[in-house]
C-alpha positions in Angstrom: 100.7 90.8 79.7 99.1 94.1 80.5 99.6 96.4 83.3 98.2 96.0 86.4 98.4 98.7 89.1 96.5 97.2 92.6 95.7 100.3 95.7 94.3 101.0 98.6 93.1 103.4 100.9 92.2 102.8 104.9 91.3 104.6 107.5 93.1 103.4 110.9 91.7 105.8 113.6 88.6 106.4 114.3 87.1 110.1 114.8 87.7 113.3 113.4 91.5 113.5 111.5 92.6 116.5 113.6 95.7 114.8 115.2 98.4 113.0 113.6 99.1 110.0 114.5 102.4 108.8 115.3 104.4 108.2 112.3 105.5 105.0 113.3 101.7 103.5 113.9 101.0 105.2 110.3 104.2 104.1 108.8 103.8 100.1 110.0 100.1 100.3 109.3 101.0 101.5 105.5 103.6 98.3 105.6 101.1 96.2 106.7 98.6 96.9 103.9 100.8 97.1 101.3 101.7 93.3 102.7 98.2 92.3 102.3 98.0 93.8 98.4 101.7 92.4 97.7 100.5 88.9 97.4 99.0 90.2 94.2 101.5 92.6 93.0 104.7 93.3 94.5 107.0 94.4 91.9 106.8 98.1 92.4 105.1 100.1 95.2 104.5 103.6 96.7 103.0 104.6 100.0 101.8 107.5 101.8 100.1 108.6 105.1 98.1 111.8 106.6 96.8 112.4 109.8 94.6 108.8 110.2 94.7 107.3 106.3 97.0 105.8 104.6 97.2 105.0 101.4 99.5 102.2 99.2 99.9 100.8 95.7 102.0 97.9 93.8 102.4 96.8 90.4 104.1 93.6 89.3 104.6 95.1 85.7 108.3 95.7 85.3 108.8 98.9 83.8 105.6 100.9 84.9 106.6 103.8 87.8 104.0 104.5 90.5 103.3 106.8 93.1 100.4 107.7 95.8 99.6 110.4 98.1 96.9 110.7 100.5 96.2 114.0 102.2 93.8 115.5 104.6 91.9 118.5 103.3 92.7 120.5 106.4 90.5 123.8 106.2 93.1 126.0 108.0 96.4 125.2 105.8 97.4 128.1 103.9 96.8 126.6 100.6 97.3 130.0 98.5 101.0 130.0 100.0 101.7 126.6 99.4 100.3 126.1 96.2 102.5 129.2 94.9 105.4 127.4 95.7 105.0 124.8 93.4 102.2 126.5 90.8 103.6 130.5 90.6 101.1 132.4 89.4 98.9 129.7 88.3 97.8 129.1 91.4 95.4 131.7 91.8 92.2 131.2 91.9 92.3 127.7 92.6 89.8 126.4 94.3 90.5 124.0 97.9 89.6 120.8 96.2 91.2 122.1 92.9 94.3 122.5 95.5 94.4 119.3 97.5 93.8 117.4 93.8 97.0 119.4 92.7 98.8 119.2 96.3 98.9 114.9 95.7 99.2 114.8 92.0 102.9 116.7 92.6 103.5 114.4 95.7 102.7 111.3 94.1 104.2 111.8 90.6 107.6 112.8 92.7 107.2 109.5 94.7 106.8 108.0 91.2 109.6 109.5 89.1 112.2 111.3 91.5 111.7 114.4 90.3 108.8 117.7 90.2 106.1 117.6 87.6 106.3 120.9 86.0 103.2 123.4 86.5 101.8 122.9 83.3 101.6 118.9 83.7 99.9 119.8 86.7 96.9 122.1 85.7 96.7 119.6 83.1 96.1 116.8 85.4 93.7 119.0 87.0 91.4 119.9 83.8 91.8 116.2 82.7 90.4 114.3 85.6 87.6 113.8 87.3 86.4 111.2 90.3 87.7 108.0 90.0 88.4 108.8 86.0 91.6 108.0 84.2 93.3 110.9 82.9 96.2 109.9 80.8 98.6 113.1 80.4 101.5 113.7 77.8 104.8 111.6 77.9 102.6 108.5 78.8 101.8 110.0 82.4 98.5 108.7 83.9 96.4 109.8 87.0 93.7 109.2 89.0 92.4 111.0 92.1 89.3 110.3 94.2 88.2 111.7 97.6 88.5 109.3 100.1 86.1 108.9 103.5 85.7 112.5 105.2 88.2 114.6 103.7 91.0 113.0 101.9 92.3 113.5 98.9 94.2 111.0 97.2 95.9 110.4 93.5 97.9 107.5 92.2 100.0 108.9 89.1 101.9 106.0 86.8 103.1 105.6 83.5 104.6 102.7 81.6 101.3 101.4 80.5 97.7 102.0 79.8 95.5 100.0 82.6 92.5 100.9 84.9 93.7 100.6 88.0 92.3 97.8 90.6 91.1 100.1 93.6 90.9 97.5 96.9 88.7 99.9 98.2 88.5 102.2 101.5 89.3 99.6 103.9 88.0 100.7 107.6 90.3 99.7 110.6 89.6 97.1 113.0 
Protein backbone atom coordinates (compact mmCIF):
# COMPACT_ATOMS: atom_id res chain seq x y z
CA UNK A 1 0.00 0.00 0.00
CA UNK A 2 1.35 3.41 -0.87
CA UNK A 3 1.30 6.52 0.95
CA UNK A 4 -1.39 8.74 0.92
CA UNK A 5 -1.23 12.22 2.38
CA UNK A 6 -5.04 14.07 2.02
CA UNK A 7 -5.08 18.35 2.82
CA UNK A 8 -6.90 21.19 2.78
CA UNK A 9 -6.99 24.76 2.86
CA UNK A 10 -10.20 27.13 3.64
CA UNK A 11 -10.88 30.34 3.99
CA UNK A 12 -13.60 30.97 7.00
CA UNK A 13 -14.00 34.78 7.00
CA UNK A 14 -14.78 36.83 4.49
CA UNK A 15 -12.83 40.16 3.60
CA UNK A 16 -9.52 41.30 3.88
CA UNK A 17 -7.21 38.97 6.62
CA UNK A 18 -6.18 42.01 8.67
CA UNK A 19 -7.75 40.72 12.04
CA UNK A 20 -7.34 37.58 13.64
CA UNK A 21 -9.87 35.74 14.42
CA UNK A 22 -10.54 34.26 17.68
CA UNK A 23 -8.48 31.31 18.23
CA UNK A 24 -11.19 29.27 19.38
CA UNK A 25 -13.54 29.94 15.98
CA UNK A 26 -10.03 29.15 14.03
CA UNK A 27 -9.08 26.28 16.24
CA UNK A 28 -12.88 24.40 16.04
CA UNK A 29 -13.06 25.37 12.34
CA UNK A 30 -9.53 23.55 11.73
CA UNK A 31 -11.22 20.46 13.84
CA UNK A 32 -14.04 20.59 11.87
CA UNK A 33 -12.23 20.13 8.52
CA UNK A 34 -9.89 17.88 9.52
CA UNK A 35 -13.33 15.86 10.52
CA UNK A 36 -14.56 16.10 7.14
CA UNK A 37 -10.99 14.74 5.44
CA UNK A 38 -10.67 12.04 8.42
CA UNK A 39 -13.19 9.82 6.86
CA UNK A 40 -10.51 9.25 4.32
CA UNK A 41 -7.41 9.28 6.35
CA UNK A 42 -7.15 9.67 9.95
CA UNK A 43 -4.08 8.00 11.00
CA UNK A 44 -1.88 10.97 11.37
CA UNK A 45 -2.66 14.71 11.11
CA UNK A 46 -1.34 18.26 11.44
CA UNK A 47 -3.21 21.58 11.61
CA UNK A 48 -2.65 25.14 11.42
CA UNK A 49 -4.40 28.54 11.38
CA UNK A 50 -3.63 32.44 10.47
CA UNK A 51 -5.58 35.31 10.61
CA UNK A 52 -8.99 33.81 8.45
CA UNK A 53 -7.40 30.31 6.88
CA UNK A 54 -6.82 27.38 8.09
CA UNK A 55 -5.17 24.72 6.86
CA UNK A 56 -5.16 20.56 7.87
CA UNK A 57 -3.73 17.33 6.62
CA UNK A 58 -4.08 13.37 7.59
CA UNK A 59 -2.47 10.31 6.40
CA UNK A 60 -3.62 6.87 7.24
CA UNK A 61 -0.08 5.40 6.36
CA UNK A 62 1.53 4.31 9.62
CA UNK A 63 4.87 5.46 9.68
CA UNK A 64 4.82 8.58 7.45
CA UNK A 65 5.22 12.09 9.78
CA UNK A 66 3.27 15.24 8.59
CA UNK A 67 3.07 18.70 9.22
CA UNK A 68 1.20 21.96 7.77
CA UNK A 69 1.45 25.61 8.22
CA UNK A 70 -0.60 28.24 6.70
CA UNK A 71 0.44 31.88 7.04
CA UNK A 72 -0.72 35.25 6.03
CA UNK A 73 1.88 37.24 3.98
CA UNK A 74 1.44 40.28 6.14
CA UNK A 75 3.39 43.22 4.34
CA UNK A 76 4.41 44.98 7.60
CA UNK A 77 6.08 41.89 9.65
CA UNK A 78 9.58 42.34 10.08
CA UNK A 79 10.56 39.54 8.01
CA UNK A 80 14.46 40.36 7.85
CA UNK A 81 14.44 40.03 11.89
CA UNK A 82 12.51 37.05 11.98
CA UNK A 83 13.98 35.19 9.33
CA UNK A 84 17.56 35.70 11.06
CA UNK A 85 16.47 33.99 13.91
CA UNK A 86 15.96 30.91 12.34
CA UNK A 87 18.35 31.40 8.90
CA UNK A 88 21.62 33.60 10.43
CA UNK A 89 23.15 35.02 7.83
CA UNK A 90 21.43 33.20 5.16
CA UNK A 91 18.70 35.19 5.35
CA UNK A 92 19.68 38.08 3.54
CA UNK A 93 18.54 38.83 0.66
CA UNK A 94 15.65 36.81 0.75
CA UNK A 95 13.01 37.81 -0.95
CA UNK A 96 9.07 38.11 0.98
CA UNK A 97 7.69 35.22 -0.85
CA UNK A 98 11.16 33.43 -0.63
CA UNK A 99 10.45 34.30 3.36
CA UNK A 100 6.86 33.27 3.98
CA UNK A 101 7.80 29.86 1.73
CA UNK A 102 10.80 29.48 4.32
CA UNK A 103 8.66 30.94 7.45
CA UNK A 104 6.03 27.49 6.87
CA UNK A 105 8.45 25.05 5.64
CA UNK A 106 10.30 25.42 9.47
CA UNK A 107 6.72 25.55 11.04
CA UNK A 108 5.47 22.70 9.38
CA UNK A 109 8.46 20.36 9.45
CA UNK A 110 8.54 21.17 13.45
CA UNK A 111 4.81 20.16 13.63
CA UNK A 112 6.01 17.10 11.71
CA UNK A 113 9.10 15.89 13.51
CA UNK A 114 9.41 17.71 16.99
CA UNK A 115 12.25 19.31 16.31
CA UNK A 116 14.00 22.60 13.92
CA UNK A 117 14.99 21.85 10.37
CA UNK A 118 18.48 23.04 10.16
CA UNK A 119 19.19 26.24 7.80
CA UNK A 120 20.66 24.36 5.13
CA UNK A 121 17.51 21.87 4.78
CA UNK A 122 15.67 24.94 4.53
CA UNK A 123 17.29 26.94 1.65
CA UNK A 124 17.21 23.63 0.11
CA UNK A 125 13.59 23.36 0.34
CA UNK A 126 13.51 26.80 -1.02
CA UNK A 127 15.68 26.20 -4.32
CA UNK A 128 13.89 22.72 -4.72
CA UNK A 129 10.35 23.71 -4.96
CA UNK A 130 8.18 25.42 -6.83
CA UNK A 131 4.06 25.86 -6.99
CA UNK A 132 2.31 23.02 -6.19
CA UNK A 133 5.62 20.80 -7.04
CA UNK A 134 7.03 18.00 -4.97
CA UNK A 135 10.32 18.65 -3.78
CA UNK A 136 11.75 15.67 -2.03
CA UNK A 137 14.80 16.80 0.19
CA UNK A 138 17.67 14.60 1.86
CA UNK A 139 16.90 12.07 4.71
CA UNK A 140 13.60 11.21 2.81
CA UNK A 141 12.05 14.74 3.72
CA UNK A 142 9.37 15.95 1.22
CA UNK A 143 7.59 19.32 0.65
CA UNK A 144 5.17 21.13 -1.04
CA UNK A 145 4.16 24.76 -0.76
CA UNK A 146 1.50 26.69 -2.83
CA UNK A 147 -0.02 30.11 -2.24
CA UNK A 148 -3.30 29.92 -1.17
CA UNK A 149 -6.42 32.56 -1.96
CA UNK A 150 -5.04 36.35 -1.40
CA UNK A 151 -2.01 36.06 0.49
CA UNK A 152 -1.26 32.83 2.12
CA UNK A 153 1.36 30.82 2.09
CA UNK A 154 1.16 27.42 2.95
CA UNK A 155 3.59 24.09 2.94
CA UNK A 156 2.83 20.51 3.95
CA UNK A 157 6.34 18.81 4.72
CA UNK A 158 6.33 14.64 5.29
CA UNK A 159 8.54 11.91 4.92
CA UNK A 160 8.09 8.16 5.31
CA UNK A 161 7.04 7.73 1.71
CA UNK A 162 7.13 8.99 -1.80
CA UNK A 163 3.36 10.08 -2.74
CA UNK A 164 1.80 13.19 -4.50
CA UNK A 165 -0.24 14.54 -2.10
CA UNK A 166 -4.25 14.61 -2.56
CA UNK A 167 -4.95 18.60 -2.25
CA UNK A 168 -9.00 18.85 -1.32
CA UNK A 169 -8.71 22.12 -2.55
CA UNK A 170 -9.31 25.88 -1.22
CA UNK A 171 -12.58 25.25 0.33
CA UNK A 172 -14.52 28.78 0.72
CA UNK A 173 -16.71 29.17 3.98
CA UNK A 174 -20.33 29.08 4.09
Amino acid sequence: MGVRIIYAAQIIAAGPPVKRLPRAMQSQAARDLLARIAARAEAVSSRSHSRTAIAVAATETPGVSIGIDIEWMAPERPVAAIAGSYLGAAASGLSIPEFYRAWTFYEAFFKAFQHAPSPALILEALSSSGEHTVCRLRDGISAIQHRVADGFQLSLVWSGGDCIPDYLGELVCD
